[in-house]
Every structure is written in structure tokens, then in C-alpha cells.
C-alpha positions, 0 to 999 in steps of 0.5 A, a space after each residue: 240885208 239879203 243879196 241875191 247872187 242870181 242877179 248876178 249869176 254866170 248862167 244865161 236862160 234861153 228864151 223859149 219863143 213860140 210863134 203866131 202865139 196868141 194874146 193872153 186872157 184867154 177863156 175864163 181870164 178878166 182884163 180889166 182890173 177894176 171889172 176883176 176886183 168888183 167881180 171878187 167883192 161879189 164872189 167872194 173870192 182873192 185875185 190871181 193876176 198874170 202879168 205875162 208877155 204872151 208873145 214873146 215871153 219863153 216862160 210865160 207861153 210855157 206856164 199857160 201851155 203847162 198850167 192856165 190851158 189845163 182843166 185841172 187848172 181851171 177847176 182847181 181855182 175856180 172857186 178862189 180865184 178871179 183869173 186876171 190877165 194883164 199882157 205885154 205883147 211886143 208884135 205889133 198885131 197883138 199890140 194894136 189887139 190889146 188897144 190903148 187903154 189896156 196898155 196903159 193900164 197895164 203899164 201903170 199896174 206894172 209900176 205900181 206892183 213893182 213887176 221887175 220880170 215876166 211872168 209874174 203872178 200877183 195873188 191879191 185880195 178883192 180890194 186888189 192888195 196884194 199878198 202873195 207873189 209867185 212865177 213859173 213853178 214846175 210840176 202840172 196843174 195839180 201841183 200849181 194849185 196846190 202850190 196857190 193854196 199854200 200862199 193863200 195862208 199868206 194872206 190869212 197870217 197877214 190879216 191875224 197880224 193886222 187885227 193883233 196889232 189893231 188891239 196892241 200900242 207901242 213896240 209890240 203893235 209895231 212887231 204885230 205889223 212887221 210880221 204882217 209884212 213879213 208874211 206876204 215876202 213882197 218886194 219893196 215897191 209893191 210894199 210901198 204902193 200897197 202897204 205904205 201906211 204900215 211902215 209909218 205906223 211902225 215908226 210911229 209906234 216904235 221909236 226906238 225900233 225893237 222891232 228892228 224894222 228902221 235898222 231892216 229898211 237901212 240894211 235895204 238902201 245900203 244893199 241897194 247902193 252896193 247893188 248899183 254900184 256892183 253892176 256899174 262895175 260889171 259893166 265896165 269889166 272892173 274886176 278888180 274893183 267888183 271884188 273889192 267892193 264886195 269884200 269892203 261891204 262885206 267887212 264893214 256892216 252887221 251882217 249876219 252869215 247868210 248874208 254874208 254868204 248871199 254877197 260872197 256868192 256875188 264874188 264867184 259871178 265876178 270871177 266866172 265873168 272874168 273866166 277864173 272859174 277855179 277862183 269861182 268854185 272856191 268862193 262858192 265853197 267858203 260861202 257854204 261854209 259860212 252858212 252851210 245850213 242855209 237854203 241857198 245852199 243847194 243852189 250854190 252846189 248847182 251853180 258850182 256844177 255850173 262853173 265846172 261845166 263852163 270851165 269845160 266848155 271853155 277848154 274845149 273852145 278853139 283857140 285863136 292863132 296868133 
């Protein structure tokens, strides 16, 4: 059961707008997806689909101007990727640019990819499953590229996976299949949209579940639940009951220490919400101490300096008369 304490982080992003900003798919970028998936067959080559709001989107205008308009992009994946744009523009100009049946299916890739956010990029293979998901990554074209090549090898430790437990029966086709979702680190709707099948052969194989996949897919309704209860009472500025609830999940459950660190680092959003950033910055530190080799550990460090600098903003601010 993993939690993600970004969801709930004291930090807001500015949106980096750029104006007259044209559509996305530009030179050398596909818009139709089932046009893309025949053009990889033919070429032999995976899928790298965009999801991008390209007029409005900070972060998305802002790969394409760092990444996708450069050469060094361009000849860089030339030769492994069919490039494929699907855009959600919001000013009324691009979207009639964009037509109806564009926007619908793009609207529909976006549900059955289970894009939560933008931009997001999808690296598929020819029959347009999906094996890789990435976003804006600092660094150049140079660096992006190589960043791709490495997620390509998630699509060939998936395809090993998956012909080990072809030739496997019971538990041990069951955990071939686990590792083979494992190896993509999709979110659970594109699992679903994608891969569905899988997870009913793992049941099939593994009654017993040692593979512990039942006891995973449990972990993640219960997160879940605690997810959308957590935020109902953010939303109503219950505190007290936020904090509550997540030292009553965090006390009940089997659950390992980064996750426990992962849940607690949800408590310090709380308190920063409320202003207590001393209270913030000490929970901050009894979640490292409870995984302090983990990999959220650097970013608990840099949303500790965070909470320092909004203490002193805070401090500073004007106080209202009386």
C-alpha cells in the first residue's frame, strides 16, 4: 500500500502560461491514434504518445520548448518512436482547430489511459499497450532520450515475464505475471484498461495468493478509501479528524515502514495546511526515521526546507488590527 504525500503537499506549482502558443503535433507528430499504431506495425517501431494541453498547460509548453522542438529530440527517437500528439487545448480558437473528432478521441484515450494529469507521456508498443509512463524531466533533449531508452527496457523485462509464465502453471505463472506488471509501474486504470486479463489469470493460478497479489490489490482499495476520506476532511478543514484518521490507518493494517512513512509524511501537509509548521517539521522527521533509507527521503528533506520557508513568510506577513 503505497501513499503519495505529493497529493497532499503545502507546496503550490505556478502555472507557466504562454500566449498565441500554438496546438500541439507539430512537424513529425501523429494525431490519430489508430493511423500511429498502424504506422509502428509497419516500422517496427513503439509508440510515444503526448498528452499535452498545449495552450495552457505550464509544463507542457515548456517540455516542447526544452525537449520535442529540438533536433536533438528529433533525431534521437526517430528511429523507436512513432511520435503521438493528443492535445486538450482550452481557447476556443485551437479547440475548434482541433474538431470534434480529435476531441473525442482524445477524451476517450484519456479515460481509457487513466491520465490523471498533463503532461503525461505514454510509451506503448505497436498494438498501443502501454509499458512505460513518464512527464516533464528536466536536463535537454540529450538527457530526455536517454531517459526514454532506459524505460524501453520496460517493455522488454515485461515481454520476458510474460513468455516465462506462458511455459509456468500455478503460483509460479501467477508471480511471472506480477513481475510483468511490475515492470511497467502503471497506474491502476491503465492496468485495468490494458492488462485486465492478467490480473484474472493470477487469481486463476494463484488461489492461495503467494504471489501476494490479492493481499496488494486489497492494500490499494484500502488506500484508496483513506485517500478519499483524507481529503473530504481537508476540504472541510477538520484537522483534527485528518489527523486522526491517519494515525488510526496507520495503527491498524500490515503495513511496511515506507508506507508508514509515506502516510505520515500526510500528517505534515495537514498541520502546514493549518499553519503548525513546527508540529509540521517534526513529523517530517519521525517519518524519516521510520524508513531513513528510503527514496522519499530526500524529498521529505526538501519539503522540510518547505515548511521553513513558509514559516518565514508567515511571520513576516502583516498582521491584521484588531
Amino acid at each position: 500500500m503505497k501513499f503519495s504525500f505529493h497529493q497532499f503537499a503545502f507546496a503550490a506549482v505556478t502555472a507557466l502560461f504562454c500566449s498565441g502558443a500554438a496546438l500541439a503535433s507539430g512537424e513529425g507528430w501523429v494525431t490519430d491514434f489508430e493511423a500511429a499504431k498502424k504506422q509502428a506495425a509497419a516500422e517496427k517501431k513503439d509508440l510515444l504518445i503526448d498528452f499535452t494541453g498545449s495552450d495552457w498547460c505550464g509544463w507542457c509548453i515548456k517540455l516542447d520548448k526544452e525537449v520535442f522542438s529540438e533536433e536533438a529530440f528529433k533525431t534521437g527517437v526517430k528511429d523507436k518512436f512513432v511520435l503521438v500528439s493528443l492535445d486538450f487545448p482550452r481557447k476556443p480558437e485551437n479547440v475548434e482547430k482541433l474538431g470534434e473528432t480529435l476531441k473525442a478521441q482524445n477524451s476517450e484515450l484519456q479515460k481509457k489511459f487513466a491520465i490523471r494529469g498533463f503532461p503525461t507521456i505514454m510509451l506503448c508498443d505497436a498494438t498501443g499497450k502501454p509499458f512505460a509512463k513518464t512527464g516533464y524531466q528536466e536536463g535537454g533533449p540529450e538527457k530526455y532520450v536517454a531517459h526514454l531508452d532506459g524505460l524501453l527496457a520496460n517493455k522488454k523485462t515485461r515481454d520476458e515475464a510474460l513468455a516465462a509464465a506462458g511455459k509456468a502453471q500455478g503460483p509460479e505463472k501467477a508471480k511471472q505475471l506480477v513481475a510483468a506488471l511490475k515492470a511497467m509501474d502503471l497506474d491502476d486504470g491503465a492496468v485495468a484498461s490494458f492488462y485486465g486479463d492478467i490480473a484474472e489469470q493470477i487469481k486463476a493460478a494463484d488461489p492461495n495468493d503467494e504471489s501476494g497479489f490479492a493481499k496488494a490489490a486489497a492494500a490499494k482499495e484500502k488506500k484508496a478509501a483513506f485517500e478519499k476520506e483524507l481529503t473530504t476532511l481537508l476540504r472541510a478543514k477538520d484537522t483534527a479528524g485528518a489527523i486522526a484518521l491517519i494515525d488510526r490507518t496507520i495503527q491498524t493494517g500490515d503495513l511496511d515502514p515506507e508506507t508508514k512513512q509515506q502516510m505520515t509524511m500526510a500528517k505534515t501537509s495537514v498541520y502546514a495546511q493549518a499553519g503548525k509548521f513546527d508540529e509540521a517539521v517534526k513529523v517530517c522527521d519521525e517519518a524519516i526515521a521510520l524508513a531513513p533509507d528510503s527514496k522519499s527521503v530526500p524529498r521529505i528533506q526538501a519539503f522540510k526546507e518547505q515548511l521553513g520557508m513558509a514559516k518565514s513568510k508567515a511571520a513576516d506577513a502583516p498582521k491584521e488590527k484588531e
